[in-house]
C-alpha positions in Angstrom: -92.4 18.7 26.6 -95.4 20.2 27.4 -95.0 23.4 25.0 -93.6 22.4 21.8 -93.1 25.1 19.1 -91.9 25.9 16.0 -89.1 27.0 17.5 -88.1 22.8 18.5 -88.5 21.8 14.5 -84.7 19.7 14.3 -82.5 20.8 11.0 -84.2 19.0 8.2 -81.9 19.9 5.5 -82.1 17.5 2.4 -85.6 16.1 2.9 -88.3 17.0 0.6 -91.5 17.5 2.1 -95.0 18.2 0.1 -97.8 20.3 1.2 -101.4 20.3 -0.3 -103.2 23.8 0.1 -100.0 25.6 0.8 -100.6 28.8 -0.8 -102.3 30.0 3.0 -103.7 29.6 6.5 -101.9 26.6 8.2 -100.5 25.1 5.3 -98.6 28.2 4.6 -97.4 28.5 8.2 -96.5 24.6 8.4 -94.4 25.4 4.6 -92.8 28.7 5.8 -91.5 26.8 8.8 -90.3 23.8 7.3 -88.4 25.6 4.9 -86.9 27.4 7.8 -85.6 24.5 9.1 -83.8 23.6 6.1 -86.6 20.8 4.5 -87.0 21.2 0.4 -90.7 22.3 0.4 -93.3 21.6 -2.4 -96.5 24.0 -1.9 -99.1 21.8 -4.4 -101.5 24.4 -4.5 -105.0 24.3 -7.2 -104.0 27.7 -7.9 -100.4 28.2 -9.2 -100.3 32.1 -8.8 -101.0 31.7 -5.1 -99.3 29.3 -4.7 -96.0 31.5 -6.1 -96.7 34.4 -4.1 -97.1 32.5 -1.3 -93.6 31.0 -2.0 -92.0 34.4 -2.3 -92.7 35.3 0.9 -91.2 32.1 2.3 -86.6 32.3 2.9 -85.2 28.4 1.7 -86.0 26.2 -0.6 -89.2 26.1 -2.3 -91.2 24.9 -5.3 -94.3 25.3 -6.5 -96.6 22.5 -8.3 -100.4 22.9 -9.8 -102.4 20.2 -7.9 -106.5 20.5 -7.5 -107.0 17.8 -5.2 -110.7 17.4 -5.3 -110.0 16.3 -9.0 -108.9 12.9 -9.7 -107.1 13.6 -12.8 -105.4 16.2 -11.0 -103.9 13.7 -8.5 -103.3 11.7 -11.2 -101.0 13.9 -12.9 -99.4 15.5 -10.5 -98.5 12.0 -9.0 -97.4 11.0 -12.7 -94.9 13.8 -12.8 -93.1 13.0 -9.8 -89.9 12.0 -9.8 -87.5 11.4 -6.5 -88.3 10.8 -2.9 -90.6 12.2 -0.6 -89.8 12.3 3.1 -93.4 14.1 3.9 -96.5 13.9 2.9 -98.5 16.6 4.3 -102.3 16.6 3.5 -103.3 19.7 4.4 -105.4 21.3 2.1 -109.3 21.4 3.0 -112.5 23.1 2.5 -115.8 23.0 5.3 -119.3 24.1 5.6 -119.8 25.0 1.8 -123.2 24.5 -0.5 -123.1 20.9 -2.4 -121.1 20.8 -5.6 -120.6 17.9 -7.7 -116.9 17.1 -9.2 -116.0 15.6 -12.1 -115.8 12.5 -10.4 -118.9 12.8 -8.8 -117.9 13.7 -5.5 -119.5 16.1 -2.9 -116.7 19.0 -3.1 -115.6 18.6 0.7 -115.8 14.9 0.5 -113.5 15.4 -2.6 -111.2 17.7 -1.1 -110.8 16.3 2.5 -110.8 12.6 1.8 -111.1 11.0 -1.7 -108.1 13.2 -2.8 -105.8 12.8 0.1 -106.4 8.9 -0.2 -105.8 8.8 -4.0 -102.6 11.1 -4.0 -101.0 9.3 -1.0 -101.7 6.2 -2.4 -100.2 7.2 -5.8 -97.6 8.7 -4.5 -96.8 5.5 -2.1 -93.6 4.4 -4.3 -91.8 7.5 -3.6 -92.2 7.9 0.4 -89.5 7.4 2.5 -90.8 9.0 5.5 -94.3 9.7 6.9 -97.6 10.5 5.8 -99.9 13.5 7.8 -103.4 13.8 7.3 -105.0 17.0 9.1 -108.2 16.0 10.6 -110.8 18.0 13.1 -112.1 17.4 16.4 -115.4 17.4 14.7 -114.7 14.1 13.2 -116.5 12.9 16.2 -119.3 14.1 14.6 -119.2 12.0 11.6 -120.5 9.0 10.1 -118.6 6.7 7.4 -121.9 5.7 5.3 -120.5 3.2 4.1 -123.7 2.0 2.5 -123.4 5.8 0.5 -120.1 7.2 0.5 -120.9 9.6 -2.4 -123.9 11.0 -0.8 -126.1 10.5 -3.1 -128.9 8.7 -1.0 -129.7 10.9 1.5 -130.4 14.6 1.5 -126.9 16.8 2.0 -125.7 19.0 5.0 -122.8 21.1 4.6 -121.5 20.3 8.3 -122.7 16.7 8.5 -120.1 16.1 5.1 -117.3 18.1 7.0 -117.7 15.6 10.0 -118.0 12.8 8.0 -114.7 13.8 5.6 -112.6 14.6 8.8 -113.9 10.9 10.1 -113.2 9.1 7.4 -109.1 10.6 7.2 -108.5 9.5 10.7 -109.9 6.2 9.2 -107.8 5.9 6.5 -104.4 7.0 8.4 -105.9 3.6 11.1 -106.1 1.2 7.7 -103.1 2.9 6.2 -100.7 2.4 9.0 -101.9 -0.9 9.2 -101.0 -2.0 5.2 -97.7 -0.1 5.6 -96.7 -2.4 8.8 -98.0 -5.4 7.0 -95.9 -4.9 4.0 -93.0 -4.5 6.2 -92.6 -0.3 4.9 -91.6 1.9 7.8 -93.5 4.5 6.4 -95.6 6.3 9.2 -98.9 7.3 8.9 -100.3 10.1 11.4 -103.0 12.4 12.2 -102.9 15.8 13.3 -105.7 18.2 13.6 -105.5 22.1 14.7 -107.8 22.3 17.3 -109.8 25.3 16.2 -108.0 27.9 14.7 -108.5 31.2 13.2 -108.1 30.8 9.7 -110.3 31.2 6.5 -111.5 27.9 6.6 -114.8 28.9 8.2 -114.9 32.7 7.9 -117.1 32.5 5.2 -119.9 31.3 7.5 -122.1 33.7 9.8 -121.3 31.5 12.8 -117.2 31.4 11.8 -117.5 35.2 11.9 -119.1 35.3 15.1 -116.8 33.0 16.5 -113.8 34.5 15.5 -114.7 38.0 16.8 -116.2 37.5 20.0 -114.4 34.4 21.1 -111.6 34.3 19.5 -109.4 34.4 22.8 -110.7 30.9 23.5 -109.0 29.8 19.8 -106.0 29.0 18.4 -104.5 31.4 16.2 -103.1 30.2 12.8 -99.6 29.9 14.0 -100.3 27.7 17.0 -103.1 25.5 14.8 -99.9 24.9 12.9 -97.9 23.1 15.2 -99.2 19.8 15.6 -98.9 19.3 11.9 -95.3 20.4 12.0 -95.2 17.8 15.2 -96.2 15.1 13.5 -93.9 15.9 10.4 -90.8 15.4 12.1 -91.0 14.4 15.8 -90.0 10.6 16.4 -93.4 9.1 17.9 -95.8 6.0 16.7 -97.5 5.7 13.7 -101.0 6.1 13.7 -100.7 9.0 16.3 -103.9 11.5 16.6 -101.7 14.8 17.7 -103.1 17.8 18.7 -103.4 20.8 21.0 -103.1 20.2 24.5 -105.8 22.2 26.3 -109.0 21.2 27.5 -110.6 19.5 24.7 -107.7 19.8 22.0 -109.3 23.3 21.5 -106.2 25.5 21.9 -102.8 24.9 23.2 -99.6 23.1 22.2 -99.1 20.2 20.4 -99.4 16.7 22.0 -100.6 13.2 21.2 -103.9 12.5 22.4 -106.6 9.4 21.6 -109.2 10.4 18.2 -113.2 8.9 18.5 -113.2 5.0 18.9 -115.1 5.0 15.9 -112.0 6.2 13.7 -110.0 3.4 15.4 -112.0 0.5 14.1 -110.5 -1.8 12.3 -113.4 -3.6 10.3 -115.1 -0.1 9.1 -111.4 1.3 8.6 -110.5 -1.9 5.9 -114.6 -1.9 4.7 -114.3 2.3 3.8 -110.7 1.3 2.3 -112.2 -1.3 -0.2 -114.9 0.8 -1.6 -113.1 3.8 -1.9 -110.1 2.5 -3.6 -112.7 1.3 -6.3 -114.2 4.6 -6.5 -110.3 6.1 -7.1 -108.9 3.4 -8.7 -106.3 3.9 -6.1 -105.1 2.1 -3.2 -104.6 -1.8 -3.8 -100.8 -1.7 -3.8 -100.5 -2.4 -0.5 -101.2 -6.1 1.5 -105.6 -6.3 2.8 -104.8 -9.2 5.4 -102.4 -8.8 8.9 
């Protein structure tokens, strides 16, 4: 099917799917149409309000959970306060091309956001899924790097973009070692990657070039409800774990959603298990699950 939409989401009453960064852009889009479809929806948003305003907007069911996933203790407690089943795991929420800012756990703030926290809460939450795990990457993690020999940053002088790249790298990374513990262990959990293309959303309109890019050239983009539908894709269509979905144009710019192949770098298997290691001990996440096929 080469133009798959929102509108081919199958019923998916009774299953409980969380969002991260739900409260707008895609991950709005990807709740609003999930609860369409019948699913239970959790927008875990950092700022409740939002997050509740968001929901109002939304017709099904809906809740709404405080969860600042750049901050471990954050993760932690909103992963402590879970009870019952998730079928979804949607790690959505994301931040790019901002000035550096520590966290409290001494993270770069996009590192944080896009990969330390998705790693920690899926991890944490690992006892209660049932179904799949999707982690929204970028096209630009071809860009990126995994510095494995400096994973916080700290050695070498910061670029905004060069920490987006390397972020959106090291998820597709992750989702490689992750599907791989999960078949080990015998779970039939999925773990999969989706990525938007480039879409018109807030992520980058804070930047002189996002702004440029969004007025003259935005016919060559995705708008915000097509860069939503290869995460909705990979939440509920039956396909391999691992998969790197995306839009189906010339390159996964624009278009509908489809599975297509992610930089060999985030396939390999040695730098996927090596980033794994060292980031579970900087989260204190993540050893639950087998280390040898």
């Amino acid at each position: 099917m080469t133009k798959w939409t929102a509108a081919d989401l199958p019923d998916m009453s009774g299953r409980t799917v969380v969002i991260t960064g739900a409260s707008g852009g895609i991950g709005l889009i990807t709740a609003r149409e999930l609860a369409r479809v019948g699913a239970d929806v959790v927008l875990a948003v950092r700022t409740v309000c939002k997050g509740q305003e968001a929901a109002a907007k939304i017709p099904g069911r809906t809740e709404v959970r405080e969860l600042d996933v750049s901050d471990l203790a954050s993760v932690r407690r909103f992963a402590n306060e879970w009870t019952g089943p998730i079928d979804v795991l949607i790690n959505n929420a994301g931040i790019m091309n901002v000035p550096l800012t520590r966290t409290a756990d001494g993270f770069d703030a996009q590192m944080a956001t896009n990969y330390f926290g998705p790693f920690a809460l899926t991890n944490l939450l690992l006892p209660h899924l049932r179904g799949r795990v999707v982690s929204v990457s970028s096209q630009l993690h071809r860009l990126g790097k995994p510095h494995l020999e400096d994973l916080t940053g700290r050695s070498r002088p910061y670029k905004s973009l060069n920490a987006y790249y390397d972020s959106k790298l090291n998820i597709v990374l992750f989702s490689t070692e992750l599907q791989r513990r999960l078949t080990v262990s015998g779970s039939t959990v999925k773990s999969i990657v989706a990525h938007p293309g480039i879409a018109s959303t807030n992520l980058v309109s804070h930047t002189f070039s996002g702004r440029v890019m969004f007025g003259s050239l935005r016919f060559l983009l995705n708008d915000a409800e097509h860069g939503a539908l290869p995460s909705l894709f990979a939440a509920t269509q039956d396909i391999p774990g691992n998969s790197y979905v995306g839009p189906n144009g010339p390159g996964s710019v624009k278009g509908y959603p489809k599975i297509r192949k992610p930089a060999t770098a985030g396939l390999d298997p040695r730098t996927a298990m090596e980033l794994w290691t060292l980031t579970a001990q900087l989260t204190g996440t993540g050893s639950q699950l087998p280390i040898l096929a």
